[in-house]
SESEDO-751985 format. One record per residue: residue number from 1; x, y, z of N, C-alpha, C in turn. Coordinates in steps of 0.2 Angstrom, whole numbers, m for minus. Example, Ala and Ser with C-alpha at 12.3 -4.5 7.8 and 13.67 -1.06 7.14 Angstrom:
REM residues 2
ATOM   seq   neast   nnorth     nup   caeast   canorth    caup   ceast   cnorth     cup
ATOM     1      66      m28      39       62       m22      39      66      m16      39
ATOM     2      64      m11      35       68        m5      36      64        0      39
This chain:
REM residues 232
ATOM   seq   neast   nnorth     nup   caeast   canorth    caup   ceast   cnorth     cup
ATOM     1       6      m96    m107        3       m93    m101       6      m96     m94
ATOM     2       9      m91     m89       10       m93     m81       3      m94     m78
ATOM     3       5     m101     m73        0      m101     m69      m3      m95     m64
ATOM     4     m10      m96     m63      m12       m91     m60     m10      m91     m53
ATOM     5      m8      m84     m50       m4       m84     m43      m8      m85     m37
ATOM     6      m4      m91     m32      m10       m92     m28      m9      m88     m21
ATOM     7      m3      m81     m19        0       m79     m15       1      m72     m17
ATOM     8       0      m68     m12        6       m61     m12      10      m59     m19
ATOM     9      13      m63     m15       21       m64     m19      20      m65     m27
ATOM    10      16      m70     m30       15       m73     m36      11      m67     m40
ATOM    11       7      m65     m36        2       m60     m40       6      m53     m39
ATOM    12      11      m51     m34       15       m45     m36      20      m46     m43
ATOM    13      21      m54     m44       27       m55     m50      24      m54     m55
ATOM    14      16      m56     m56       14       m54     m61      13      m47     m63
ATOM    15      11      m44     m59       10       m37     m60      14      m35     m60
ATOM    16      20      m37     m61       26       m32     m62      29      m33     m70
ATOM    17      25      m37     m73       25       m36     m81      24      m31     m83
ATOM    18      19      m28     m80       14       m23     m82      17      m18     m83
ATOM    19      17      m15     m90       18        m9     m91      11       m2     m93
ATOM    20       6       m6     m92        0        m2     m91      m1        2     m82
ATOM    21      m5        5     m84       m6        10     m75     m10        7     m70
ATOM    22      m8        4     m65      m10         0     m59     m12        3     m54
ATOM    23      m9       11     m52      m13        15     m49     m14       22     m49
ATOM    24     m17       24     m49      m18        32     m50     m19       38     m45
ATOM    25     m16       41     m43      m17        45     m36     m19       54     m36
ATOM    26     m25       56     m33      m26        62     m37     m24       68     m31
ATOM    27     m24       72     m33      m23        74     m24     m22       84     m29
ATOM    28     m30       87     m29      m28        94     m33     m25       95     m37
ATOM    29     m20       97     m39      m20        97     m46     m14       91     m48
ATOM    30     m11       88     m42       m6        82     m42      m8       75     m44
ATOM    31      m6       74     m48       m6        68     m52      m1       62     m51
ATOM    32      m3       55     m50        4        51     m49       0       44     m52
ATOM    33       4       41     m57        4        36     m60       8       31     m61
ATOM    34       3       25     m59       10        19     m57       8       15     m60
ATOM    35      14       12     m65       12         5     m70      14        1     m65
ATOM    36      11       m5     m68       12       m12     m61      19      m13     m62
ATOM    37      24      m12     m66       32       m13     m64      32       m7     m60
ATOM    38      30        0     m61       32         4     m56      29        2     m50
ATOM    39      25        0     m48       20         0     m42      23       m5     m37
ATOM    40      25      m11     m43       29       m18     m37      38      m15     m36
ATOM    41      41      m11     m40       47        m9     m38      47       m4     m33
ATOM    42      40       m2     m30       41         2     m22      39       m2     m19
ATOM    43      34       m7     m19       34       m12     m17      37      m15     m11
ATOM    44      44      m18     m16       48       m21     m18      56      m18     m11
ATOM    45      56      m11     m14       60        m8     m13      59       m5      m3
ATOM    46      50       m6      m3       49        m4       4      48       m9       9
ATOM    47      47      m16       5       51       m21       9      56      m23      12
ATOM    48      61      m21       8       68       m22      11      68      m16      15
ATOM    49      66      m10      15       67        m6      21      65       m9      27
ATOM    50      58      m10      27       54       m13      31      61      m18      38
ATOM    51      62      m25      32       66       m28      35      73      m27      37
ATOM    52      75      m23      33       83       m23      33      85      m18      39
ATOM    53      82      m12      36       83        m4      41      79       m5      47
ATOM    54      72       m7      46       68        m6      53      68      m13      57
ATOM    55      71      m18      56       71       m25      58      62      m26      59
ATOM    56      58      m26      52       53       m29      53      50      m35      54
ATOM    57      49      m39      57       48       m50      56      43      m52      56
ATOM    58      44      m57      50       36       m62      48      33      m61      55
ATOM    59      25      m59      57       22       m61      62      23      m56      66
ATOM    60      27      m47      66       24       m42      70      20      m37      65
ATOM    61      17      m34      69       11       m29      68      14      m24      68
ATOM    62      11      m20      61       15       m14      57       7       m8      57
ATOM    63       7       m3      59        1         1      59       2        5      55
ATOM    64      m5        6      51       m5        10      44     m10       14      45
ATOM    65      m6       20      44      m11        26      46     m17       26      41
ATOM    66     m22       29      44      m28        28      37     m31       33      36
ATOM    67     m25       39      35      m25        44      31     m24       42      24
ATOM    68     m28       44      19      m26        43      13     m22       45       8
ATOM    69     m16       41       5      m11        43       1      m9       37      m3
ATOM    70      m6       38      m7       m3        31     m12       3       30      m9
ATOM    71       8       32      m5       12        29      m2      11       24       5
ATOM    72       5       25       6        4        21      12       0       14       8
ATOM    73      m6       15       3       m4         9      m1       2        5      m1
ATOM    74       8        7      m4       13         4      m5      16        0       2
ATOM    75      15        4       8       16         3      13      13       m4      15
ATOM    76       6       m4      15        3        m8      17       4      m14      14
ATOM    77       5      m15       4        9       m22       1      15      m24       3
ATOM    78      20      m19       6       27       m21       7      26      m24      15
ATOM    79      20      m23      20       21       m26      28      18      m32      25
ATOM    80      12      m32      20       10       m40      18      15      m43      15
ATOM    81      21      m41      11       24       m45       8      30      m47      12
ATOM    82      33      m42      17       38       m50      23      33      m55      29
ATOM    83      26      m56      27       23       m58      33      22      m53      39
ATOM    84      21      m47      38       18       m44      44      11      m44      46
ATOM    85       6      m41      49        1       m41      51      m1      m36      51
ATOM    86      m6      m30      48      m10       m24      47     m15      m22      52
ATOM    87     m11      m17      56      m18       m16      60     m18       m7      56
ATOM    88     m22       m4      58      m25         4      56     m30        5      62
ATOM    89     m30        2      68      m32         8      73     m28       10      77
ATOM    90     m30       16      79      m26        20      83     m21       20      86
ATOM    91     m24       13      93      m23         9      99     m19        6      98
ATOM    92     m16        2      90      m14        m4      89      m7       m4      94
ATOM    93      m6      m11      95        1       m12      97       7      m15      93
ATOM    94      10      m10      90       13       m11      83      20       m9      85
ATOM    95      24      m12      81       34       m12      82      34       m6      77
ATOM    96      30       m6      73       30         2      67      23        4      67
ATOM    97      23       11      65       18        15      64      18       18      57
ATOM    98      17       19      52       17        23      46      12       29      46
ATOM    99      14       33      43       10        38      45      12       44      40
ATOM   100       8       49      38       11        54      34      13       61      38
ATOM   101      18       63      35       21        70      39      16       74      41
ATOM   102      16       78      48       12        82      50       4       76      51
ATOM   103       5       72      52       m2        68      53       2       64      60
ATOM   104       2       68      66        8        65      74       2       65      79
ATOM   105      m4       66      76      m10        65      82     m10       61      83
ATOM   106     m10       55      81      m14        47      81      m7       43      81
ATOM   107      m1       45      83        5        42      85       4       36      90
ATOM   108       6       30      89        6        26      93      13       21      93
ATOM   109      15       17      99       20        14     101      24       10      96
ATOM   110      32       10      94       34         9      92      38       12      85
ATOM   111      42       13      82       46        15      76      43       20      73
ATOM   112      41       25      72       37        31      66      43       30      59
ATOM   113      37       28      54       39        30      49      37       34      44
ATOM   114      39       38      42       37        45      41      35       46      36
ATOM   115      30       47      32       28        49      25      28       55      23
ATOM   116      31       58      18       31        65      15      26       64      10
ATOM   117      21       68      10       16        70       5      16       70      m3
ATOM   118      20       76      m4       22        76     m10      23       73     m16
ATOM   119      21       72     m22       22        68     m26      30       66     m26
ATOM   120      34       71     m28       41        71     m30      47       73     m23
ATOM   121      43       72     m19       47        72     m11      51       67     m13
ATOM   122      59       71     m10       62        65      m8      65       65      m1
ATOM   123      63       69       2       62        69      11      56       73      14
ATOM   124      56       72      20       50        74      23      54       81      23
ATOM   125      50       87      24       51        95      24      51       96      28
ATOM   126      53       94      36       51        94      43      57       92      43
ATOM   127      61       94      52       65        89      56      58       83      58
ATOM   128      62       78      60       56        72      60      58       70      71
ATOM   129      53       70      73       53        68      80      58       63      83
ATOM   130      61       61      88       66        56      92      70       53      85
ATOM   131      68       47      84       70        40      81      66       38      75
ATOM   132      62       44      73       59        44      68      62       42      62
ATOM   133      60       38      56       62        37      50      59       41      45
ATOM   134      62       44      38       61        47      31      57       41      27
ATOM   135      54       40      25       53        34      21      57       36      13
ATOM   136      52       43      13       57        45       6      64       44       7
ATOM   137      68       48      11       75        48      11      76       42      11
ATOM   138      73       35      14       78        29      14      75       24       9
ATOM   139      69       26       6       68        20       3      72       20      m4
ATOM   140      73       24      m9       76        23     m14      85       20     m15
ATOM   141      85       21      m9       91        18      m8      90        9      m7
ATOM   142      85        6      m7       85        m2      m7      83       m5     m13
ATOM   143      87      m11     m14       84       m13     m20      79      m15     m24
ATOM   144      81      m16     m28       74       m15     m34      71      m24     m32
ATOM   145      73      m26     m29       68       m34     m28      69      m35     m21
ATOM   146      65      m37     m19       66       m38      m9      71      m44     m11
ATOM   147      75      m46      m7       79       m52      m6      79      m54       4
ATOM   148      74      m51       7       76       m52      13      72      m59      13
ATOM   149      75      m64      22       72       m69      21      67      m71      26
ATOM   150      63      m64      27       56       m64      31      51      m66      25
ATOM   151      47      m70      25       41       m72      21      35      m76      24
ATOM   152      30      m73      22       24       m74      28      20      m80      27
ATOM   153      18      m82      35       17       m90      35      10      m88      34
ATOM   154       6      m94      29        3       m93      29      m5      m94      32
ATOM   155      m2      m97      37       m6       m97      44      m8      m91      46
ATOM   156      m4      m88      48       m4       m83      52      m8      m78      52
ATOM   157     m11      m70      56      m15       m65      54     m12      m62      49
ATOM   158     m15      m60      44      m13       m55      41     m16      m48      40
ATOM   159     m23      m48      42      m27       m39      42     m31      m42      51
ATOM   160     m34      m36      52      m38       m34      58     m45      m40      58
ATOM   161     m46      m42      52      m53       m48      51     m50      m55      54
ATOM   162     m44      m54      54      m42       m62      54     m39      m64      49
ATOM   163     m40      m61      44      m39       m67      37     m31      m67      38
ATOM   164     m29      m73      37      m22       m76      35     m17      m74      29
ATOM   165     m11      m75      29      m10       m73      23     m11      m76      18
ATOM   166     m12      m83      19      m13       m90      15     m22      m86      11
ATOM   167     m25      m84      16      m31       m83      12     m31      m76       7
ATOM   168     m24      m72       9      m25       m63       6     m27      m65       0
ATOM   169     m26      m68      m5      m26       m68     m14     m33      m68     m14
ATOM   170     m35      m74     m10      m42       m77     m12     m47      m71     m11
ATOM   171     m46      m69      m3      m50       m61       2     m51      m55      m5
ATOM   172     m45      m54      m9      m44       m49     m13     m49      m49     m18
ATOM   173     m50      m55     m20      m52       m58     m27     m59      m57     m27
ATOM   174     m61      m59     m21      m68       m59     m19     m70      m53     m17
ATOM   175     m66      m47     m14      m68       m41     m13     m68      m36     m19
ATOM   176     m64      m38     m24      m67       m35     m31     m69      m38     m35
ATOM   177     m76      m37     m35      m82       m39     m40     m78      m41     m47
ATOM   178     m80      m47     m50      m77       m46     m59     m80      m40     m59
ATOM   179     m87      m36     m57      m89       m29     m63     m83      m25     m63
ATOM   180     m77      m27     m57      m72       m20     m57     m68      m20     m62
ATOM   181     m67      m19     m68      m63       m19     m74     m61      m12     m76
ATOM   182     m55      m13     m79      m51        m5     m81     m49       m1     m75
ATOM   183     m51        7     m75      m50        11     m69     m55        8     m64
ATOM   184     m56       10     m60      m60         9     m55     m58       14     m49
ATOM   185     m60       19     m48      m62        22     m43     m64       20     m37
ATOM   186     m59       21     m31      m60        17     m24     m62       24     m19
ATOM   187     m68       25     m16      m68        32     m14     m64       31      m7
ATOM   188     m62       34      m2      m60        34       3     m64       38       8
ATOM   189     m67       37       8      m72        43      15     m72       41      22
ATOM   190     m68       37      24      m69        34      30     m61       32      31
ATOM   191     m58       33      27      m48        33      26     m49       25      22
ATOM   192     m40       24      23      m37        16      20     m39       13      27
ATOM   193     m40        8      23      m43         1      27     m43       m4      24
ATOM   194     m44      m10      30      m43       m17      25     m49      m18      18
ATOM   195     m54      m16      21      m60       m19      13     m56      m13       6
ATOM   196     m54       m8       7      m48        m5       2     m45       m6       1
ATOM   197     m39      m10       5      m34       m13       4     m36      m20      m1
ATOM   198     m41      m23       1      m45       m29      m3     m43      m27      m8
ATOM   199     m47      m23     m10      m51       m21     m15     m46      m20     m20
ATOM   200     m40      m14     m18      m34       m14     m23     m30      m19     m23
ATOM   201     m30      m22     m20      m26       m30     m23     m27      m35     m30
ATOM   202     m37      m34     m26      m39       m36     m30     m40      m35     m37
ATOM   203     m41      m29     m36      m43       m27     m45     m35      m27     m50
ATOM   204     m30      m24     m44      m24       m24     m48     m21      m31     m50
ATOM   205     m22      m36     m45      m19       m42     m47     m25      m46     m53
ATOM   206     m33      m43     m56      m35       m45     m61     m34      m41     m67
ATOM   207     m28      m36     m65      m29       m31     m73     m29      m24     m72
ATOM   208     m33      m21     m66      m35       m17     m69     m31      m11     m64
ATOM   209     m34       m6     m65      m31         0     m61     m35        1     m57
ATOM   210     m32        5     m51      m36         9     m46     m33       16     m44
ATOM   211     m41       21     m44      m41        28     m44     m41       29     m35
ATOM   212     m36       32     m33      m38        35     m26     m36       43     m25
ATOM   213     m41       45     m22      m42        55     m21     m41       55     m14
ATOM   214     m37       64     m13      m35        63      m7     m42       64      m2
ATOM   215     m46       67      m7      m54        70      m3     m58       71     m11
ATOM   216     m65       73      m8      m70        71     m11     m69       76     m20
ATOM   217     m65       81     m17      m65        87     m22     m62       83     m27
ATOM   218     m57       79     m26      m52        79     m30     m54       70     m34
ATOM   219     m59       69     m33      m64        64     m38     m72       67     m39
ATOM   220     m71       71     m45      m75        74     m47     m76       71     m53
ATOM   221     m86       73     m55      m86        68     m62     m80       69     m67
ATOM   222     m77       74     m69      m75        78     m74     m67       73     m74
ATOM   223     m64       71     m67      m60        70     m67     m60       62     m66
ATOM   224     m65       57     m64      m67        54     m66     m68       51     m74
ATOM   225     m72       55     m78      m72        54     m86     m64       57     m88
ATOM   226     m60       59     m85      m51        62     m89     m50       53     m86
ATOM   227     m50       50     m82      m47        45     m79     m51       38     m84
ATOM   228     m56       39     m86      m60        33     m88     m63       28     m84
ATOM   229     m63       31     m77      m63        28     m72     m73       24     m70
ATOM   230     m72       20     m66      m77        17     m65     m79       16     m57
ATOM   231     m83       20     m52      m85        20     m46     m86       11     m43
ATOM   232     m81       10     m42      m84         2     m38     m91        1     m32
């Protein structure tokens, strides 16, 4: 047995053994399943965007819209994993903004990166504003492992609480309960956020899977019992 990871990075490697499902995304009758190999190789793949394409660096602030979707999860692992810092309000003073297509109300200063909705998008459906990026269109074009050489101190901020990066593993661990086991259902009623963001770290880096819905409909008991799932 490998020791147990004390960072990011250690509990992404781990989870990328994983051939069991680490996330689940409902969104009507759209289904999307991520095994922990599939889940760190977008990860993985939207770090190196991050840094390579968008010149992201250890220690700037990347704003995540908290509009709910499984690509912005992803988004959110990949700014923690070169060392960036998470903010998700409005106002942030961010070098990038991520955000989903058609969601340009709450635009703030710096880079848009652009989210297409769609499960099987491979670009936004839209011309995209100024200097706007595709994320779909560019991300699968980077490699299947980040090799960039931004890596996050772990000093530093890394969510809107303060917590560091050096404390992200531990923050996670502690935001989901041991009772979280197997599926677990994360509701969003309030969008993605840091005690979310926790939350999925945590469960996935102890095992288990996380269910997210785009809205209320779409976690329903019926679909809750097809998923096996469990309300955190």
């Amino acid at each position: 047995m490998g020791r147990t990871p004390n960072d990011l990075a250690g509990a992404l490697a781990a989870v990328s053994e994983r051939p069991t499902p680490a996330l689940v995304w409902r969104d009507g009758p759209e289904r999307v399943e991520l095994s922990g190999r599939v889940l760190v190789n977008w990860v993985e793949k939207s770090a190196g965007l991050l840094v390579d394409e968008l010149d992201v660096a250890s220690g700037d602030t990347v704003r995540i819209s908290p509009a709910p979707h499984w690509r912005l999860v992803v988004l959110s692992l990949a700014a923690l994993r070169v060392g960036a810092r998470i903010e998700f309000a409005a106002d942030a003073d961010a070098v990038l903004h991520a955000r989903l297509e058609g969601h340009d109300d709450d635009a703030v200063a710096g880079t848009e990166l652009v989210v297409a909705t769609p499960a099987l998008a491979f670009a936004c459906s839209d011309p995209l504003p100024g200097d706007a990026v595709d994320f779909c269109a560019e991300v699968r074009a980077q490699p299947d492992t980040y090799t960039g050489f931004e890596e996050p101190d772990p000093s530093a901020e890394a969510l809107p609480s303060g917590a560091t990066h050096g404390q992200l593993l531990s923050r996670a661990l502690e935001t989901a309960s041991p009772e979280a086991v197997g599926t677990v259902f994360l509701p969003l009623d309030d969008g993605w956020g840091e005690t979310t963001l926790l939350s999925t770290l945590g469960i996935v880096a102890r095992g288990g899977a996380v269910l997210l819905a785009a809205g209320p409909q779409d976690a329903t008991e019926d679909v809750l019992t097809q998923e096996r799932a469990t309300q955190l």
